[in-house]
C-alpha positions as CSV (number, residue, x, y, z in Angstrom):
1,X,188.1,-69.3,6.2
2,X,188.0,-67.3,9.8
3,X,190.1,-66.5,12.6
4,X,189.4,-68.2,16.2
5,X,190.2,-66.2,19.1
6,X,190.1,-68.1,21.9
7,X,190.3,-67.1,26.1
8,X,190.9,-69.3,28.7
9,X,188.9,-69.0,31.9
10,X,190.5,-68.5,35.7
11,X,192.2,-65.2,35.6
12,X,190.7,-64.2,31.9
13,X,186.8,-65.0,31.8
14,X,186.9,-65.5,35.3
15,X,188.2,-63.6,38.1
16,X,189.9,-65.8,40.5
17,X,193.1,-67.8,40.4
18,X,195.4,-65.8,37.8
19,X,199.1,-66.6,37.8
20,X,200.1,-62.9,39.0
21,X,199.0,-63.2,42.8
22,X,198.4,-59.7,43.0
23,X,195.4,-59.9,40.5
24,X,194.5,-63.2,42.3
25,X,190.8,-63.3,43.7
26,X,190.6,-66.2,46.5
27,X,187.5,-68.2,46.2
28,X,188.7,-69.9,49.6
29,X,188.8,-66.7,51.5
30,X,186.4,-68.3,53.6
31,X,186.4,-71.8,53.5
32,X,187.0,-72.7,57.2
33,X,184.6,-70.3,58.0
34,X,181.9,-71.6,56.4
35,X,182.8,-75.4,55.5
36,X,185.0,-76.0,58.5
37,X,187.8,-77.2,55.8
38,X,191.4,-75.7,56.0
39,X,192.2,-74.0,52.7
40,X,196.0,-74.6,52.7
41,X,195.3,-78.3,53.7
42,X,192.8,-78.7,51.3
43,X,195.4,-76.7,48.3
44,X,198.0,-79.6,49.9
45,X,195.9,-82.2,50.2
46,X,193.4,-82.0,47.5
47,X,194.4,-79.5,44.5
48,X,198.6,-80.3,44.1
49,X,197.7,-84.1,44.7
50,X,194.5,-85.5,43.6
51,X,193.1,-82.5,41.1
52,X,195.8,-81.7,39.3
53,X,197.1,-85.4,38.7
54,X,193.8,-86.9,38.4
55,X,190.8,-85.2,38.2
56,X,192.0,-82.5,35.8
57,X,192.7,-84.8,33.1
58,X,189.8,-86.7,33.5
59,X,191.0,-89.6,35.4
60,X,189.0,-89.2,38.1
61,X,185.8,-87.4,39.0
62,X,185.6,-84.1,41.3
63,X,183.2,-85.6,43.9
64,X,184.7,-89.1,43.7
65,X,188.0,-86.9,44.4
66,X,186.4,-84.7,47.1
67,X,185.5,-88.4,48.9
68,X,188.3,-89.8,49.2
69,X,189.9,-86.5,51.0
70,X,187.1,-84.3,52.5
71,X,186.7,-86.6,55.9
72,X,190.9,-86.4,56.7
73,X,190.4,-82.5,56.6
74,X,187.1,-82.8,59.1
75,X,184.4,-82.3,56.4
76,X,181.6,-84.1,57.5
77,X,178.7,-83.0,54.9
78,X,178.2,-84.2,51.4
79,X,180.7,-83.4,48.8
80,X,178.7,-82.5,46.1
81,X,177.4,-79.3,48.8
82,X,181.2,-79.0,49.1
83,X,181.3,-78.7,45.1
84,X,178.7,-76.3,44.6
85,X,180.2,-73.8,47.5
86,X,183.2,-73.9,45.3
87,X,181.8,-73.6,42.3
88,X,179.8,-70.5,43.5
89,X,182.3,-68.6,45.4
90,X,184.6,-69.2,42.0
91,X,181.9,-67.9,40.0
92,X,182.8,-63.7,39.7
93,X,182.8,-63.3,36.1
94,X,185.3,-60.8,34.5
95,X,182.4,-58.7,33.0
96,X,183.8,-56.3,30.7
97,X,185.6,-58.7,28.8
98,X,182.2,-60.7,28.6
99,X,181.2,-57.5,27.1
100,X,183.6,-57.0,24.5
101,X,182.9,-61.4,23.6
102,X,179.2,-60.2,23.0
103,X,181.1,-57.2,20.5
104,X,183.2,-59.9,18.8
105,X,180.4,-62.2,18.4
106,X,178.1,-59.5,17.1
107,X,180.3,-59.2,14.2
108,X,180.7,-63.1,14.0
109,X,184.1,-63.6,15.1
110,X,184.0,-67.2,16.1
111,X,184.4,-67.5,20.0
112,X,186.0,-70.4,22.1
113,X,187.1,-71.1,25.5
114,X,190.4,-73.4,25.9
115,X,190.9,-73.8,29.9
116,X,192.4,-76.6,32.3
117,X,189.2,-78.0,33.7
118,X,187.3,-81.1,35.3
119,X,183.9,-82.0,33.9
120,X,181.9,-80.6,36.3
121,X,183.3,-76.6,36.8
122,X,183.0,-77.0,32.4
123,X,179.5,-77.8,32.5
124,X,179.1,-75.0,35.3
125,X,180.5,-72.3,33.3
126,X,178.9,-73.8,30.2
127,X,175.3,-73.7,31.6
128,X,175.2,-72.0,35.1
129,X,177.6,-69.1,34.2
130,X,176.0,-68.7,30.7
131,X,179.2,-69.5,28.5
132,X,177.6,-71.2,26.4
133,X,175.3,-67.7,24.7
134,X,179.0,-65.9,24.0
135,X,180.8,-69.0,22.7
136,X,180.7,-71.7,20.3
137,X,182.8,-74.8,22.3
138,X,184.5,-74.9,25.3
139,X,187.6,-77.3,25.2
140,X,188.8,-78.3,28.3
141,X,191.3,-80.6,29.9
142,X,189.1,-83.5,31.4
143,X,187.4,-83.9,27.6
144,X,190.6,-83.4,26.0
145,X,192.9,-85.8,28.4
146,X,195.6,-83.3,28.6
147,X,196.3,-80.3,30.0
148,X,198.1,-76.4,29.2
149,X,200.9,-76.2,27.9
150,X,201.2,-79.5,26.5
151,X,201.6,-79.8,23.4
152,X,198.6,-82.7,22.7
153,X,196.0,-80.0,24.3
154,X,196.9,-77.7,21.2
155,X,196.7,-80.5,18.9
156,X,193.5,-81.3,19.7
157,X,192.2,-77.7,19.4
158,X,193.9,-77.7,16.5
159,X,192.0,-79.7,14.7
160,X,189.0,-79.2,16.0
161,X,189.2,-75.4,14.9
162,X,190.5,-76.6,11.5
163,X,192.1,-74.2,8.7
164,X,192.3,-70.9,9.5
165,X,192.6,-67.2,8.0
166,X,195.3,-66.4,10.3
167,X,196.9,-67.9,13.0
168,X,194.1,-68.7,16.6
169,X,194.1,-65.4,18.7
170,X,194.6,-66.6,22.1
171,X,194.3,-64.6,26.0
172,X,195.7,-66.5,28.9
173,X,197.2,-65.2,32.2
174,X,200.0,-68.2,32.4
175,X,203.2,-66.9,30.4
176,X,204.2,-70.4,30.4
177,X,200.6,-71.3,28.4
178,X,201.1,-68.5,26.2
179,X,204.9,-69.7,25.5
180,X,203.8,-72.9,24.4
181,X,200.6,-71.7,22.0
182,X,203.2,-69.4,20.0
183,X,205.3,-72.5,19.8
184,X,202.1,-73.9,18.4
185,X,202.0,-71.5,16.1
186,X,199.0,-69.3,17.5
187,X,199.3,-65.9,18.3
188,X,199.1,-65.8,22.0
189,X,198.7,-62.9,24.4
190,X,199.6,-62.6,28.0
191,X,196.2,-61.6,29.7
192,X,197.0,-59.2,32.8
193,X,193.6,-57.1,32.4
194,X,190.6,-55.8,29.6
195,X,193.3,-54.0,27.9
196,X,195.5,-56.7,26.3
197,X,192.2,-58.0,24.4
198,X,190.2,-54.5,24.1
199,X,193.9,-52.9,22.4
200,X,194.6,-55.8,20.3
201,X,195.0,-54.4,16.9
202,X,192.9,-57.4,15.0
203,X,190.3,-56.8,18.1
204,X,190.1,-53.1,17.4
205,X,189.9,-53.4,13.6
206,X,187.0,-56.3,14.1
207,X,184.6,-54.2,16.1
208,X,185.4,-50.6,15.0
């Protein structure tokens, strides 16, 4: 048997939304700028209504989402153009911790991703972003039908992983997530930078 160890994406993998707002990076810096769209209307609008209650969980795809609210905040241009601008400017990957993956993987530690995400931004990072040369899966909420914390997310992950050495390894930036996976019975790490996964002591024994 193995051990999984397993990071989640936006403020881990990916340097963007991370529950701290001081380590936050704003992909929507932008937006009105450049797509003519409002980012706290669309945050109100789109992401605390539609996204999180729908499309995250698979309910509902992103661009049948992105049509139904795009033309009340003035977008007038196709949605899936809309889409890709967000994928893009969410898109700066957290390099150094890719590096140490590559470590891990060298020494054939098996690799996972377990992040709240629609189909579309999972196939992104999956493909696009290259995920899918550093990892084995990625298991996300739109394929699982529930999100982090809950607790049927983790049972699903569970049991896809099956029996383990010792308990999942897991880096996420929300202490609430993290809360929940020990609860689980994984060992969970808050993520705040390279240094909670590069110090870990089962990290630093696995690649020495």
């Amino acid at each position: 048997m193995t051990r999984a160890v397993l990071f989640d994406v936006d403020g881990v993998l990916i340097n963007g939304y991370h529950f701290r707002p001081e380590l936050r990076v704003k992909w929507d810096e932008h937006l009105e700028r450049d797509m003519g769209v409002n980012p706290d209307r669309f945050r109100a609008e789109f992401i605390y209504e539609l996204f999180v209650k729908q499309v995250i969980v698979g309910r509902m795809s992103l661009l049948d989402g992105l049509d139904r609210v795009l033309p009340g905040l003035g977008y007038r241009g196709p949605s899936l153009a809309f889409a890709r601008y967000w994928l893009e400017k969410d898109s700066n990957i957290n390099q150094p911790l890719l590096d140490l993956v590559a470590k891990l993987k060298a020494v054939g530690t098996p690799l996972y991703i377990a992040t709240n995400q629609e189909h579309l931004r999972a196939q992104w990072l999956w493909g696009n972003l290259g995920f899918r040369d550093h990892f084995e899966d990625i298991f996300y909420a739109a394929r699982i039908g529930a999100t982090k914390p809950h607790k049927p997310f983790f049972d699903w992950v569970s049991n896809r992983l099956g029996p383990q050495s010792e308990p999942p390894l897991f880096f996420d930036d929300t202490p609430e997530v993290v809360k929940a996976a020990r609860a689980h019975g994984w060992e969970a790490v808050e993520f705040t930078g390279l240094a909670d996964a590069a110090e870990h002591p089962w990290i630093k024994a696995r690649i020495s």
